[in-house]
TORDO-967414 format. One record per residue (C-alpha): residue number from 1; x, y, z. Coordinates in pm, 1 decimal. Layout:
N
atom i: NUM, u: X, v: Y, w: Z
...
This chain:
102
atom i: 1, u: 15754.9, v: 1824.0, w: 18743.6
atom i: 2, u: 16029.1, v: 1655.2, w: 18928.8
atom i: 3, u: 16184.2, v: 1888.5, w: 19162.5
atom i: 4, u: 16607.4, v: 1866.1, w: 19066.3
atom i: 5, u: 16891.4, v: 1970.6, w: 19329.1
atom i: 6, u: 17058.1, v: 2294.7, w: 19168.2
atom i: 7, u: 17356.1, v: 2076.5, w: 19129.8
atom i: 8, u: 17177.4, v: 1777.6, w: 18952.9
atom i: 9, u: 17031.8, v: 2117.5, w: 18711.4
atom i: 10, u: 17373.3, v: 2224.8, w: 18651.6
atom i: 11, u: 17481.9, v: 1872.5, w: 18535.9
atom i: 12, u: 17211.4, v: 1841.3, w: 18329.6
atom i: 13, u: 17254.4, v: 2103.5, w: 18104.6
atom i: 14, u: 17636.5, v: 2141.2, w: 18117.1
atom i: 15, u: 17572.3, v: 1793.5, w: 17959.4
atom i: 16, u: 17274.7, v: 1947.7, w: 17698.6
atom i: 17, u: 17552.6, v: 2201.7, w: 17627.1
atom i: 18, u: 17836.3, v: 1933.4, w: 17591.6
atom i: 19, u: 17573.7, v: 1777.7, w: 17341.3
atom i: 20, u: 17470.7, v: 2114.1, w: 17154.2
atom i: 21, u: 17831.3, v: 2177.3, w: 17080.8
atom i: 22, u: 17930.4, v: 1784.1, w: 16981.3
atom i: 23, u: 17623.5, v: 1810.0, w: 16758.1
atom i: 24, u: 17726.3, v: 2137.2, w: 16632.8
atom i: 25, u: 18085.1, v: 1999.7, w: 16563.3
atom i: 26, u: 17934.5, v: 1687.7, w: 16343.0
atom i: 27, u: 17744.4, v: 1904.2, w: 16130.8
atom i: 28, u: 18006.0, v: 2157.1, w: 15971.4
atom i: 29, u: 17773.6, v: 2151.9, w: 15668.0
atom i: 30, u: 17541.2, v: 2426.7, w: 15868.1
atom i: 31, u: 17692.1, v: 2759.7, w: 15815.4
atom i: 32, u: 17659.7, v: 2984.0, w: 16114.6
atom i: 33, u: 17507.5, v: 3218.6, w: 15910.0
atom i: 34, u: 17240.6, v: 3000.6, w: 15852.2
atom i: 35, u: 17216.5, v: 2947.6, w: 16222.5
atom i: 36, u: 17203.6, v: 3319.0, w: 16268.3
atom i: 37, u: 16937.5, v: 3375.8, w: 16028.6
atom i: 38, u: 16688.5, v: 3032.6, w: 16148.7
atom i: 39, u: 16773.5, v: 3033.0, w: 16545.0
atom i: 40, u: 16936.2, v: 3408.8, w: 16629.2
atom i: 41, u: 17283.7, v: 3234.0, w: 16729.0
atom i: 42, u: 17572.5, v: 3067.3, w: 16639.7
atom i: 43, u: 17870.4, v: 2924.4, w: 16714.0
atom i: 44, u: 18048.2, v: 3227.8, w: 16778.4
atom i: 45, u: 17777.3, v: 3317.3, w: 17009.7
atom i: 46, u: 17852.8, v: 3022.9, w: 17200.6
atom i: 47, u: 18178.9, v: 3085.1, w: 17250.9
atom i: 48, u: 18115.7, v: 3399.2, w: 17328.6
atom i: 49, u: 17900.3, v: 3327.9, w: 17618.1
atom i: 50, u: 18134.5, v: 3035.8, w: 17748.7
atom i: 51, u: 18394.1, v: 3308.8, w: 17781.8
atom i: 52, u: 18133.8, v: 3539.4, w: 17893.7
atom i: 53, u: 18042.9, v: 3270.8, w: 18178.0
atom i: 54, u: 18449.3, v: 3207.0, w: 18236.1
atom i: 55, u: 18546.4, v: 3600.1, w: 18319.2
atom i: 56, u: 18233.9, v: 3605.9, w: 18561.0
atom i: 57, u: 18431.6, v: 3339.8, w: 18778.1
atom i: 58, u: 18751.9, v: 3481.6, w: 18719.4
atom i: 59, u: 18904.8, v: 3281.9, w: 18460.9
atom i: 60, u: 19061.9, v: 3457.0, w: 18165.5
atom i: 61, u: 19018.1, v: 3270.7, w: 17837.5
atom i: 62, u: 19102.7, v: 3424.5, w: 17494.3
atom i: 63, u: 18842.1, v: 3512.3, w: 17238.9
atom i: 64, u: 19059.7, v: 3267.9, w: 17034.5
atom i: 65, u: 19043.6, v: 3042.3, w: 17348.8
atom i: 66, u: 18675.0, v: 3004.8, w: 17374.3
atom i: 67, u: 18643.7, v: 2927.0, w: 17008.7
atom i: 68, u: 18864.8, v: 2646.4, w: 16978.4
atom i: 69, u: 18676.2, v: 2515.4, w: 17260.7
atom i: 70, u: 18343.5, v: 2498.5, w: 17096.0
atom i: 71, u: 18482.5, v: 2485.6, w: 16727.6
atom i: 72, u: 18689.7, v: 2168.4, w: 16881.2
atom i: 73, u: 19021.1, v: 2270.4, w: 16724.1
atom i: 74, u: 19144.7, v: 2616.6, w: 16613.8
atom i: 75, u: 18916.9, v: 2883.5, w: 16438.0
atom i: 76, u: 19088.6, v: 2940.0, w: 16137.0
atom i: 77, u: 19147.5, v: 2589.7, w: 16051.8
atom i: 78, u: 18792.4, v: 2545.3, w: 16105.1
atom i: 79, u: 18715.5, v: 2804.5, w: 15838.0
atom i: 80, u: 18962.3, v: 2677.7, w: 15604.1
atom i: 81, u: 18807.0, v: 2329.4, w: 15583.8
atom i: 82, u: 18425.4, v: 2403.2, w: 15645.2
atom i: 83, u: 18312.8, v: 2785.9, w: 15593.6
atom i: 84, u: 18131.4, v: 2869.7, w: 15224.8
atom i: 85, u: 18100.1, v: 3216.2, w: 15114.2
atom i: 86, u: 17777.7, v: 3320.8, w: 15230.4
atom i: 87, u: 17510.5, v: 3375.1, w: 14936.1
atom i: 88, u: 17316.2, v: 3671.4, w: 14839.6
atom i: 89, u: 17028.7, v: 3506.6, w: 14990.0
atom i: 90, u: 17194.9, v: 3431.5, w: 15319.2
atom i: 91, u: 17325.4, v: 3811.1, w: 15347.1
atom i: 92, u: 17006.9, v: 3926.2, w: 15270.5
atom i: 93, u: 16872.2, v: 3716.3, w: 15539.9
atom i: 94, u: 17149.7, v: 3789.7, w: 15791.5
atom i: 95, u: 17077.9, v: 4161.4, w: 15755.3
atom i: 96, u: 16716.6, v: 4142.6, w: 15820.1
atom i: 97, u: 16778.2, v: 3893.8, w: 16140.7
atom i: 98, u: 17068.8, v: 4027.4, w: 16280.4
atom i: 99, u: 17017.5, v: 4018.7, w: 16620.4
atom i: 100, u: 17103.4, v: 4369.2, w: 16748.8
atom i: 101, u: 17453.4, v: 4294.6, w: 16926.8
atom i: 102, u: 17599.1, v: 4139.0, w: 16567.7
């Protein structure tokens, strides 16, 4: 395996994670609930962890904050033009998946 500078690693996947959330942004027909139940995660996990990540340097960013960042414009909007009530199925699914901190 190539041997990478730690700088040159933290590029790389602050650009994976630019990509993840770009991707993630395009394809507002996958519920997060579906990403829950398939991968463990979603996009509120993401933002989570990017504000998780901020208050461990010492920058104070909102819940509300974080979200917009990965959401790529305000929560609520984003849940007024894109969310679907989950179905029986999903909820079923969500409850048997749930990873333990949800």
């Amino acid at each position: 395996m190539t041997s990478l500078s730690e700088e040159q690693k933290r590029d790389l996947e602050a650009a994976a994670f630019r990509r993840l959330v770009e991707h993630l942004r395009q394809r507002t027909d996958v519920q997060n609930i579906d990403l829950m139940n398939l991968a463990g995660f979603c996009r509120n996990c993401l933002s989570t962890w990017y504000g998780e990540a901020a208050a461990a340097q010492g920058i104070d960013l909102s819940k509300e904050d974080t979200r917009e960042i990965v959401y790529g414009m305000p929560y609520a909007e984003w849940q007024a033009r894109h969310q679907t009530e989950a179905s029986e199925a999903q909820k079923a699914g969500f409850e048997t998946n749930r990873p333990k901190d949800h």
